[in-house]
N, C-alpha and C positions, 0 to 999 in steps of 0.2 A: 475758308476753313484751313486750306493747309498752311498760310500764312500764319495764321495765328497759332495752328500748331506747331510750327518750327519755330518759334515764338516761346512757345510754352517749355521747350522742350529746352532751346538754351536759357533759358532763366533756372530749370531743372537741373541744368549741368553747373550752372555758375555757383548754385547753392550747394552741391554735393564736392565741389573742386575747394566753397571754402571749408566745409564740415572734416572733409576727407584731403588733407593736400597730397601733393605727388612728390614723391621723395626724388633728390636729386638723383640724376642720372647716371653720374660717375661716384655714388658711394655715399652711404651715410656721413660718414669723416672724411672729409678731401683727403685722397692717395693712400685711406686706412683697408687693409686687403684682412681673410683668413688664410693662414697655411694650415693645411691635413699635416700631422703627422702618424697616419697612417691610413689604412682603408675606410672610408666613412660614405654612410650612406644622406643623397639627398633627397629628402621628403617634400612632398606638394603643401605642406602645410606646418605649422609650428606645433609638432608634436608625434609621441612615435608612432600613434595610432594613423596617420596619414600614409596613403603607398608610395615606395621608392621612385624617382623618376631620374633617378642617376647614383654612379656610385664613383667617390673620389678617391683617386690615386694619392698615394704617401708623397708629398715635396710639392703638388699641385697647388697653387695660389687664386685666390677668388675675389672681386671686391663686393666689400659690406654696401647694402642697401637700407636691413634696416634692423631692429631688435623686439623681440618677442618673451619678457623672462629669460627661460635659458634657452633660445633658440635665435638665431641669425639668417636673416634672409639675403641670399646672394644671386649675384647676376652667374650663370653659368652658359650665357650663349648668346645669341642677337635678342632678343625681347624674350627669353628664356630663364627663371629665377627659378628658388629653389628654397628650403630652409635645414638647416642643420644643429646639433647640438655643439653649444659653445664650448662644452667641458671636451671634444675631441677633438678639436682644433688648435691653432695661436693665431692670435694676430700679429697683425704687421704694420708700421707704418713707414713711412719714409725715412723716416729715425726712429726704426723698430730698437727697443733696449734692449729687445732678447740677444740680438745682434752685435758682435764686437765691432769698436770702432776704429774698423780697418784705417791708416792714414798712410800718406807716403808725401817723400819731401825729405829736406834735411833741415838739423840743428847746429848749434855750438853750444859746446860746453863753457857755461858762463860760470861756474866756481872752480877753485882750484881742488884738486882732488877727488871728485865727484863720487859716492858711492853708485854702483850700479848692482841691482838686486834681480833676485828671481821673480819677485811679484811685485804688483803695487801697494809697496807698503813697508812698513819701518820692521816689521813684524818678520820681513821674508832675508833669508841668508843672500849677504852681498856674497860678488862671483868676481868683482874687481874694482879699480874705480877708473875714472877718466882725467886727465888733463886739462885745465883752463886752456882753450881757443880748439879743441878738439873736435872736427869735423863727426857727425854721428848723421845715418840714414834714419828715418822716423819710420817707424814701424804700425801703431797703433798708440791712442793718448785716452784718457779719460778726464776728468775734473784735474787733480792735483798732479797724477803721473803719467809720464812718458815711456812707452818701449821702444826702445832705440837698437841699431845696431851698427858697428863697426866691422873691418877686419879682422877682428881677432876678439869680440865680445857682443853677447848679444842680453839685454835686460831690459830693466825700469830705472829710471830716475826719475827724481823730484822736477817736476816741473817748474820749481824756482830756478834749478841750477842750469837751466835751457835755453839757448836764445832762439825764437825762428825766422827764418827769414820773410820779409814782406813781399806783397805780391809783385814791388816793383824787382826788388833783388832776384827772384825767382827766375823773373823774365830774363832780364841782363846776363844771367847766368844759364839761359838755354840759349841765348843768341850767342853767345859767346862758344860755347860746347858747339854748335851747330859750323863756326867759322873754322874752326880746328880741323887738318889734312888727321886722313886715316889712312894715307900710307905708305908712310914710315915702315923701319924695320923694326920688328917688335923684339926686344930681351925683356930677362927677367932681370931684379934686381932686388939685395937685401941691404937695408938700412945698418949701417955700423956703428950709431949713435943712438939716446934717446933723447926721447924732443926734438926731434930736428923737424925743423919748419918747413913746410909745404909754401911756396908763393906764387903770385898768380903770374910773373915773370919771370924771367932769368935776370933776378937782382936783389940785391937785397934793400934796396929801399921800394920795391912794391910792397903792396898789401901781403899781409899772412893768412893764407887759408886753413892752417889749421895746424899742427904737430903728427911725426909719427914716433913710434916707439924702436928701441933698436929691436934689430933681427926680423923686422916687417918686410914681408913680400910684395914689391911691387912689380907692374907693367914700365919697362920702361921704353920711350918709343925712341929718342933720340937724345945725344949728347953733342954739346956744343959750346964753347967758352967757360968749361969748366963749369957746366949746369945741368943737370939731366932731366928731361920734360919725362914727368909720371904720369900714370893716371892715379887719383886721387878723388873718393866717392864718387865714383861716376864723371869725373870732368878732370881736362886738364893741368897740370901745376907745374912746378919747378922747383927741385933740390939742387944744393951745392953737390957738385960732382964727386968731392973727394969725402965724403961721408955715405956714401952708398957703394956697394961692388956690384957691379954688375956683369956678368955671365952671359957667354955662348948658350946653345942648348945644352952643348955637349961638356960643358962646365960644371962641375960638382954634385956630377952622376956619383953617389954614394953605393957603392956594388957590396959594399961592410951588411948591409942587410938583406941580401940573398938566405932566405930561410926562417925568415923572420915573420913573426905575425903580429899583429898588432888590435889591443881591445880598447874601444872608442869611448870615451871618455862625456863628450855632449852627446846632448837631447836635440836629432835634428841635425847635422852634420853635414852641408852642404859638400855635394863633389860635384869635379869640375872635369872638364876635358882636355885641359891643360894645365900645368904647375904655376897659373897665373889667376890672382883673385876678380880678376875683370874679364874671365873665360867663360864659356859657357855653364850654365849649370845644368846637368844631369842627370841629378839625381841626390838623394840624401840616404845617409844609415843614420843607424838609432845608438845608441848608448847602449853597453856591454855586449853590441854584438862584435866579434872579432873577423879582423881578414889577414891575407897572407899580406907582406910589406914586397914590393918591388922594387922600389927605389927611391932616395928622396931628392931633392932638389932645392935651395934652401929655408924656408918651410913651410915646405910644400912635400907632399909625401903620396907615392901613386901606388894604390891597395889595389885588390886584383876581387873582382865585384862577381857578379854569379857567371858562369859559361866563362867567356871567351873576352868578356865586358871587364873594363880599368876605369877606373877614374881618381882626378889628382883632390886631396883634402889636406888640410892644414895642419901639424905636425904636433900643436903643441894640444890639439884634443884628440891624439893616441895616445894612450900606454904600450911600448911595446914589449914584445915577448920574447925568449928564445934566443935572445941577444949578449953578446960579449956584454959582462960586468962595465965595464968601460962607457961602452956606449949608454947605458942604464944610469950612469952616475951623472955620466955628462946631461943626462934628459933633465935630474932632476939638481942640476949644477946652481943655485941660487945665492952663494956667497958673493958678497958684495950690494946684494939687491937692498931699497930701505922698505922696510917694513915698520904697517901705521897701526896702534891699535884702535880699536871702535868702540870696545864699551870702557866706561868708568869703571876701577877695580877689577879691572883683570887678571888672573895670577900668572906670575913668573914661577914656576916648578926650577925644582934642580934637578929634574932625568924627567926624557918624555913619555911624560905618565900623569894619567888624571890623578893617583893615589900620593903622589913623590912629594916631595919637601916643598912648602912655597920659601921662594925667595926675597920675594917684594910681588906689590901692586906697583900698576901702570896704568895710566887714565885716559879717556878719549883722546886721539891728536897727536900723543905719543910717537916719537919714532927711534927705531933699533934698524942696526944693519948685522942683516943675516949672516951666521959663518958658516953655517949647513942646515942639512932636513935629513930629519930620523922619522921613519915613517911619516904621520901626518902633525910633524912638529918641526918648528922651524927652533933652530938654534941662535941665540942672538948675543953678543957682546954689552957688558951693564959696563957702566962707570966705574973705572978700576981695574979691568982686564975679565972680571967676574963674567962666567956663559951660564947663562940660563934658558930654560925653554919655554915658547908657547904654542900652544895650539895653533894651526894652522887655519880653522874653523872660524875662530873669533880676531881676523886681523885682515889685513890686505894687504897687499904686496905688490910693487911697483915692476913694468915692464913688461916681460910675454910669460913671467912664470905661470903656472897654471893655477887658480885660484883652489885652496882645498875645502870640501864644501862637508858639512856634517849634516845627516837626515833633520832635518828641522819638523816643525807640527804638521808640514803641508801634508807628512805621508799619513795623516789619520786621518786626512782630508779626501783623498787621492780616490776616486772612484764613487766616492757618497753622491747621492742624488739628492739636493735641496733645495729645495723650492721656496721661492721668497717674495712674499706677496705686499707689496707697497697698495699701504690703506686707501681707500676711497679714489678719486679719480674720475673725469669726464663731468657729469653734470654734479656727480658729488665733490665738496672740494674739501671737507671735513671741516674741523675747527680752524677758523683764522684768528691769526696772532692778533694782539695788540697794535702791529709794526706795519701788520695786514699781510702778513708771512701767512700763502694758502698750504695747509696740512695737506693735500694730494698731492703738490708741487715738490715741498719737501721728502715724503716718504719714497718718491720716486728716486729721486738725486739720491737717498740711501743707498737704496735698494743697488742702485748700479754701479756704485764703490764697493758694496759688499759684493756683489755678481765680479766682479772681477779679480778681485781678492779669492775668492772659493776657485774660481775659475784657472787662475794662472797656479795654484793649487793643487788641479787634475781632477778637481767637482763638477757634476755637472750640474748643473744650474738654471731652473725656471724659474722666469719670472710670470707672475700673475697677471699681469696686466702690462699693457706695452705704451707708453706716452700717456698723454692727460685721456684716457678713454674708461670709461664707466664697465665695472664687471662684476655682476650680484654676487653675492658669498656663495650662495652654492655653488655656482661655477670656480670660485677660489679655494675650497672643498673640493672639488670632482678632480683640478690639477693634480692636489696631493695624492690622491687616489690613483687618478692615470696611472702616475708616472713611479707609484710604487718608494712614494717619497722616505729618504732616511730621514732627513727633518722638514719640519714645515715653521718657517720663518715670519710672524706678518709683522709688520713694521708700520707704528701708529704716531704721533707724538699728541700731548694729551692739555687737557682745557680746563677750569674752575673757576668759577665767582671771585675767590679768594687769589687775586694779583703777587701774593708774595710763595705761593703754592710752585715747588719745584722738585726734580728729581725722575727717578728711571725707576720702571716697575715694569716688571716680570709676572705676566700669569700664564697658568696653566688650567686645565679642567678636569682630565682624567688623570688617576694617579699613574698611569704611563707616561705622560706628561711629565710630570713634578721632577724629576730628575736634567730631564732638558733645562726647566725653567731656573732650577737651581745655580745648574753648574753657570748657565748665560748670564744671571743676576749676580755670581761671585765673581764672574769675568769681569760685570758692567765698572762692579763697586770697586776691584783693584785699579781698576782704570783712568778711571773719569773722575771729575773732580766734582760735577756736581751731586749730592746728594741719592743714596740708593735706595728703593725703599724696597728691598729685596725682591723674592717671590714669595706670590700668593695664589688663592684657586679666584680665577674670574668667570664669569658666564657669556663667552664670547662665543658668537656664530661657528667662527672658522676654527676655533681650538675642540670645541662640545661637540659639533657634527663630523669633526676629522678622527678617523680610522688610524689616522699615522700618528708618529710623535710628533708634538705643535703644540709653538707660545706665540701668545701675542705681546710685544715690547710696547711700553708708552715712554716715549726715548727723551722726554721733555715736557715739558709746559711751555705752549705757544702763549698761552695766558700771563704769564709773567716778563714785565717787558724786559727786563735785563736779562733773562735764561734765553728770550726769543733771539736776541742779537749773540750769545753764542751758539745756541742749536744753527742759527745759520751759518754760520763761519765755517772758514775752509779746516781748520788745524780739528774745529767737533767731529766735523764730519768725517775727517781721516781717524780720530781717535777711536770714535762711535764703532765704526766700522771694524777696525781692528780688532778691538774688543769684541765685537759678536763672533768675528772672524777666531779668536784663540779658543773663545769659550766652544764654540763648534769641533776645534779640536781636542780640545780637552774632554766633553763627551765623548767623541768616536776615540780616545784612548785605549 
């Protein structure tokens, strides 16, 4: 008898293991987790009527086991689960998109001239450009763009215009760093040329590491046959000797700015603990805040920080104050420098003034050499002897001048909460193209071109769903709600019978709506070349049940197979973006 019951009993278990299976142990999604962002309670069961059996901490991380409608069951201890509401959480995965994608490493500057901008995107005000063979540390990248930074500029470039190096390069290039003596006597040194070449010897038929610009601060650790060993992005190099000075400590202690204070010009302002860009760092200020000036050193500049605390920052992002005439001229000393313009049809004014006389048009590529700066205009010699002026906003200027930068759209951007919910996803994949282009795949790659664009902005920014993972409309509803959203974005692209069927449409539902959907649908249509078929009212989940303002985009027809092989492309995807990107600001106007 009890054979045949323990018999009966796993035949009982085999049948309910396949009726009922057992969810992986490490997570519904391999390494897909929830984060709290804030206090949340966890329930014995998928639903609020069940009793609390925990309550989670704001920043605490959980992994997913398994889904319930709008509720999520999580491991929360050794054999220990739980369930929670998905509208109070985010996910996460190993490449969560809510997450910026931090990178680190270096590049080259592979075109000559390079813009470098505040965001990613053609849309955000360049702050200066770069040099062909120009050493840049890598910051963070997305699809098309790069944030980069140097000694003396920190932004985004085009991804086309970037070399990076491969994993063997990378190596050779730490083994190399690692073979280098550290101790040498350490000086300071400023470059007296621009473009002078960085090499990886003392000679000039080695390799070129990169270029610097004149009046650049470097480390320098030793001189020797008329070659001076720098440090240069983090690793060693070699300049000709007699294109750089180099300095004692006690060498071009500037005592002229005793009394002086000075108001900080970047966002972010790294300081250092010595008048050396490869010194320690200590600390950062922010932009418009001001400090007393100390001293400078060449440019290098050591402000005098809260109590008893100094530290040394880079010269050419102060403004300073309280200062001899003199010294104030020579800050902003720019004749001789070339200056490029950047848009087509530019105007040349005759006095610097938006209202003043035009001159002439000058077109992208353009270049003038500055004769001075009158406020925020640079003064430039025409053909002939003729001076005329331009803004200093719509051009770039070659060398350490300080780039002059005009509030662009970002600041109607600047603090808005918007939440952008990339369609379908996980077991849903939505409409697939002709091409077999899946709609969830797509709407995501949107979604985190636009998130970074808003983002570098000063937007904060939710995404709905994080990688290929499934999230029912209410819960893409509940987000906008949370989080007290100024717009709600959801991003679809769209399907038909009819193959030659193309174009961008805009809906809305409530007439609180209708203004969002507008101004996004006049943004799409100056933009893009395909086809707009404005805004209209739709009957969509996430636009009808949401409280906040909210459109839904149909950004294409994957059904048409020539529109589907643009909607893919890298150049749609940057334009697409942008455009929702302006129209976003043109709203919060």
């Amino acid at each position: 008898m009890k054979k045949k019951s323990g018999l009966f009993g796993l035949t009982l278990m085999l049948i309910f293991s396949a009726i009922f299976p057992v969810h992986h142990a490490f997570g519904k999604d391999d390494g897909e987790n929830i984060v709290t962002t804030q206090v949340v309670n966890v329930r014995e069961g998928a639903g609020l009527s069940f009793p609390i059996v925990k309550k989670l901490s704001k920043g605490e991380s959980f992994p997913i086991l398994n889904e319930d409608g709008d509720w999520i069951e999580i491991r929360i201890g050794t054999g220990k689960t739980g369930w929670v509401a998905n509208w109070l959480v985010e996910r996460q995965t190993g490449s969560d998109t809510n997450q910026v994608k931090k990178e680190s490493g270096q590049g080259t500057i592979s075109g000559s001239s390079v813009r470098v901008r505040t965001g990613p995107g053609t849309t955000f005000q360049t702050v200066g450009s770069l040099s062909k063979g120009t050493f840049v540390d890598i910051i963070e990248k997305n699809e098309n763009w790069i944030k980069i930074k140097t000694a003396d500029i920190e932004g985004w470039v085009s991804s086309d215009y970037i070399t990076l190096p491969s994993a063997s390069e990378k190596a050779a290039k730490k083994d190399s760093t690692k073979e280098k003596g550290t101790n040498q006597s350490v000086k300071t040194g400023v470059t007296l040329v621009d473009r002078l070449n960085v090499r990886s010897e003392p000679s000039t038929s080695s390799a070129a590491l990169g270029k610097l610009n004149k009046n650049t601060s470097v480390t320098v650790y030793r001189v020797e046959n008329e070659w001076a060993e720098i440090d240069f992005q983090g690793t060693r190099g070699w300049v000709a000797e007699p294109y750089i000075q180099v300095s004692e400590d006690h060498v071009d202690m500037k005592k002229d700015t005793e009394g002086a204070t000075a108001r900080v010009t970047a966002t972010g302002l790294t300081v250092r603990n010595e008048a050396s860009l490869s010194s320690k760092v200590i600390g950062s200020v922010n932009k418009d805040e001001t400090y007393a000036v100390l001293q400078t050193k060449g440019n290098m500049t050591q402000i005098q920080l809260t109590g008893s605390k100094k530290g040394w920052v880079v010269s050419w992002y102060l403004e300073k104050e309280n200062v001899e005439q003199t010294a104030k001229e020579k800050k902003v000393d720019v004749k001789g420098n070339k200056i490029t313009i950047i848009h087509d049809g530019t105007i040349l004014r005759n006095e610097p003034d938006g209202n003043s006389g035009i001159v002439e048009q000058a077109n992208a590529g353009e270049t003038f050499t500055a004769s001075g700066m009158e406020g925020d205009w640079y003064s430039i010699k025409l053909k002939g002897g003729k001076t005329a002026y331009v803004a200093g906003w719509i051009v770039t200027i070659e060398g350490n001048a300080e780039q002059i930068q005009r509030p662009g759209v970002e600041k109607y951007l600047k603090d808005k909460t918007i939440v952008i919910d990339p369609g379908h996803g996980g077991r849903d994949s939505g409409t697939i193209g002709v091409g077999g282009t899946l709609e969830k795949n797509l709407t995501i790659r949107t979604a985190e071109l636009l998130r970074d664009k808003l983002q570098a902005a000063g937007a904060k920014v939710i995404l709905t769903r994080s990688g290929n993972t499934y999230v029912p409309l209410p819960s893409r509803v509940s987000t906008s709600h949370i989080h007290n959203a100024d717009a709600f974005i959801s991003l679809h692209y769209d399907s038909t019978k009819d193959q030659i069927t193309s174009g961008i449409t805009t809906y809305y539902y409530h007439d609180y709506q209708r203004a969002l959907a507008a101004t996004l649908a006049n943004s799409l249509g100056s933009t893009m070349q395909v086809p707009n078929r404005g805004s209209r009212y739709g009957n969509y989940h996430v636009t009808r049940e949401n409280k906040r303002v909210a459109t839904l985009i149909e950004l294409g027809y994957l059904s048409n197979p020539v529109e589907e092989l643009t909607l893919t492309s890298n150049e749609y995807q940057e334009k697409i973006t942008s455009a929702i990107y302006n129209g976003l600001a043109r709203y919060f106007k």
